[in-house]
Structure formats: structure tokens, C-alpha cells
N, C-alpha and C positions, 0 to 999 in steps of 0.2 A: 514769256507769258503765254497761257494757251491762248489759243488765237479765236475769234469771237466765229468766224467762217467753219472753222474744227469743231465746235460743238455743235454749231446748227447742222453737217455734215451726219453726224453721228446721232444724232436726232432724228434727221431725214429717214438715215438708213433705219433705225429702231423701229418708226412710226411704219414704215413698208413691211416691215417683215415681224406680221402680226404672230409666228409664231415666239415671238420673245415673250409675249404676256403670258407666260407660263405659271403656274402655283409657285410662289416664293419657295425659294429653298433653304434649307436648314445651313447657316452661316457661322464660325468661329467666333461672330460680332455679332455685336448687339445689331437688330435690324431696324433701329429708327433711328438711324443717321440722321439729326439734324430735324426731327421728326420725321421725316420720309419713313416708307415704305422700300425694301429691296428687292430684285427679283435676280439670282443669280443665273448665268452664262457661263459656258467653258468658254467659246470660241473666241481667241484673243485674235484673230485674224485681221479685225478690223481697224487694232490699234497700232499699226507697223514702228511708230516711233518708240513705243513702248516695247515690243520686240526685238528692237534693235540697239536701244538701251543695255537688254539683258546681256544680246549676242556681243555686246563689244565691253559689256564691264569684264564678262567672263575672260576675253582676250586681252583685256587692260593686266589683270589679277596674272593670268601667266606669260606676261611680257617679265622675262629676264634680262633684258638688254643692262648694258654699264649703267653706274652710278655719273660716269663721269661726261657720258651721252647727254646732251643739249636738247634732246627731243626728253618729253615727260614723261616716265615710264613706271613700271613698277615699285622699281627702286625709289622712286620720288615720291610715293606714297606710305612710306614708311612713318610721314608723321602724324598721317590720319589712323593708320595704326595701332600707333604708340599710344595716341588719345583712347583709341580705343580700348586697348591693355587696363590703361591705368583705372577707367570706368567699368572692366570686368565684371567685376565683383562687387559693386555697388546695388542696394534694391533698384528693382524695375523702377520704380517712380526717379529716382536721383538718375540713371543710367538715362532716361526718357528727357530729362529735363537737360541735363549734360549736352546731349546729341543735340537737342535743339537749341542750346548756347552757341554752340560750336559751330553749325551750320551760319546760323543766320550771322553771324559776325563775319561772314562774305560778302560782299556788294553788290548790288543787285543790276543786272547789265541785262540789256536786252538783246535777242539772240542775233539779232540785225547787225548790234555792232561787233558780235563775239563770232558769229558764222555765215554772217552777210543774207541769210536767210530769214524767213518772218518769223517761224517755228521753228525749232530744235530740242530736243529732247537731249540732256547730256547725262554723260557717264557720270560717278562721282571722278573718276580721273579729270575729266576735263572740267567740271567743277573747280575744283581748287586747285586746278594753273586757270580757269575762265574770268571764274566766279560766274552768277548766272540770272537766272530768272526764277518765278514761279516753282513750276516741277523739278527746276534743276534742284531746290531747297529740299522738296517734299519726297525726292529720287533717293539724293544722297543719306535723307533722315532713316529713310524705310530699308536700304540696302545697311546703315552703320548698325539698325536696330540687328537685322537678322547677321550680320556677323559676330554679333554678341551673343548669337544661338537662340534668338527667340523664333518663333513660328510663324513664319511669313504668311499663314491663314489669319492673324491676330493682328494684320496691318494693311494699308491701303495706300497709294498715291489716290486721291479722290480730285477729281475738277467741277467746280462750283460756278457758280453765276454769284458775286458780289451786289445784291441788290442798292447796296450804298454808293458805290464807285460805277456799278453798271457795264462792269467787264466781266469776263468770265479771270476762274483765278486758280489753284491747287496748293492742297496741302496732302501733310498725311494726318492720315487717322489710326491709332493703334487701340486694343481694347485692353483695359484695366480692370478688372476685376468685373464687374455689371456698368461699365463706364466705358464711353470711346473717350479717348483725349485727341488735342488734336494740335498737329506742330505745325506752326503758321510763320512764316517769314514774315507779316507785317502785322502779329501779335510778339509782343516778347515772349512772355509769359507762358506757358502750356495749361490748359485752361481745357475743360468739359462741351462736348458738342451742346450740349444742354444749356450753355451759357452763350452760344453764338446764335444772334439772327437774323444776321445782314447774309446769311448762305443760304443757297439752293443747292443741293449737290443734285449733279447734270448723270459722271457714271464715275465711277470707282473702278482700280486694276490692282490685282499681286501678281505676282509670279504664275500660278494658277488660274486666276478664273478673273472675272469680270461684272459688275454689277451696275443695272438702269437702276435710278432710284424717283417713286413715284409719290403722289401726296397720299397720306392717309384718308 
């Protein structure tokens, strides 16, 4: 789960450094996330666990080690793969919906018992030998989307405040024609940000860039 401490941190930092209220930038997404407002960032410097995500899926993906190796490794990955193969070639929307079957039919563990830590950010490797939390659901959704060749400017892990439950939470968010959707581990369903309103999204991350999201 994101940690209640990690958002207020990240808020702190935002609210200091008044040049982040800059003129919204032109986005791949629609920019009323949940009706919010976005205001885009390069600088992912602030988000390490999210960087470090990146740096060790990369090293997971060209780990060769044996099939027959006890430690979980590339080779071991071959049947989130496979899943993936078979969904190739399916429309975005069935490919969208797939990914998020597939994901949340892992169990949900907190990072405490899986890394003895409060926070952790997992790879999808460590995912599915983990299983996980929160972002580990909304990690693995947005990394299966773009190895299926979609445009990682057209997807997000986003972290929200759950007004209902009163924790902070993450999913992802992808855009669909004039539509975000959005794949939630405690939604089944894959369902329109339009249709949720127990969320506040806090900030949003890809690959590239980074986004505060403020009310209208």
C-alpha cells in the first residue's frame, strides 16, 4: 500500500516549491483525472521507488540465468509472457480488460510481510513470485500494457487518497479514445474515471514524466 507518511511528504515537497504551479501542459490524457486538474513535471527525482522499479525490471527482463535455478528469474517469467502473446492481438479494450483479470487474481500482501519494510515498490518479477500490494497491481498492469506496444504517454500508475476507506491507494490509469479507464485491484471490473468518487488523485507517474493533480 502507498504509505499515508509518502503522500503527505510529497505534498510537503510540491507546496515548497512554488515553481511547480506552472501553466498545465499539453498531455497524451485527458486532463480531468477524476475531475481534477493536471499540471505536468519532468523531474521524477523525487519519486526513487518508482525509479528503481524501472532500474531493476530492466535487470529482471535481461537476467538469463537457468530455468532450473531456485532463485526467480527471467526464465520464470515466461508465463506472464505467454499470457501476454495470447492477448496480442486482441482490441485494446479486451487486451485492457485481460491484463486487469490477470493481475488482480494475485493476493493482496502487504509489503511488511513480503519485504519486512512499510513501502516497497515491486517489479512485476517480484510480483508474481510476491504477490503484492496496491502499486504492485497498478505497476505490473501499466508495464504488461506497454509490452503489448502501447505508448507509455497513454498510461499512468496514479496514487489517490480513497475518501471511503481514508487511506491513500494506486491504480492505473490508461486513455481510451476521449476516456481514461481505470484498473483497480479492489474494483473488478475496468470501469471509467467518470464513474468513480470515493478518489482524489494525489500525483500520477510514467516512464517520462510526472503529474500534481489540483481541483478545478
Amino acid at each position: 500500500m502507498v504509505k499515508k507518511t509518502q503522500c503527505l511528504l510529497i505534498l510537503l515537497f510540491l507546496l515548497a516549491n512554488s515553481n511547480v504551479w506552472s501553466a498545465r501542459a499539453v498531455s497524451s490524457m485527458p486532463s480531468d483525472l477524476f475531475g481534477y486538474q493536471e499540471i505536468q513535471k519532468d523531474n521524477l527525482i523525487i519519486f526513487p521507488q518508482w525509479l528503481s522499479v524501472l532500474e531493476r525490471h530492466l535487470l529482471n527482463i535481461k537476467d538469463n540465468s537457468s530455468c532450473q535455478s531456485a532463485t526467480f528469474n527471467q526464465c520464470h517469467l515466461s508465463q506472464w509472457k505467454a499470457f501476454l502473446e495470447r492477448i496480442k492481438h486482441l482490441p485494446l479494450k479486451q487486451q485492457i480488460k485481460s491484463v486487469n483479470r490477470y493481475a488482480n487474481e494475485k493476493d493482496y500482501v502487504l509489503d511488511i510481510e513480503n519485504y519486512g519494510v512499510a513501502d516497497y515498490w515491486a517489479t512485476p518479477k517480484e510480483f508474481l513470485l510476491n504477490n503484492g500490494d496496491c502499486e504492485d497491481y497498478a505497476i505490473i498492469k501499466m508495464l504488461s500494457m506497454k509490452w503489448l506496444g502501447h505508448d507509455v504517454a497513454t498510461m499512468r500508475v496514479v496514487v489517490v487518497q480513497d475518501t471511503n476507506l481514508r487511506i491513500p491507494h494506486a491504480v492505473m490509469a490508461i486513455r481510451y479514445g476521449n476516456d481514461i479507464l481505470i484498473l483497480d485491484n479492489q474494483i473488478e471490473e475496468v470501469i471509467s474515471h467518470a464513474d468513480i468518487f470515493h478518489y482524489v488523485p494525489v500525483y500520477s507517474v510514467n516512464e517520462n514524466n510526472w503529474w500534481m493533480h489540483v481541483p478545478n
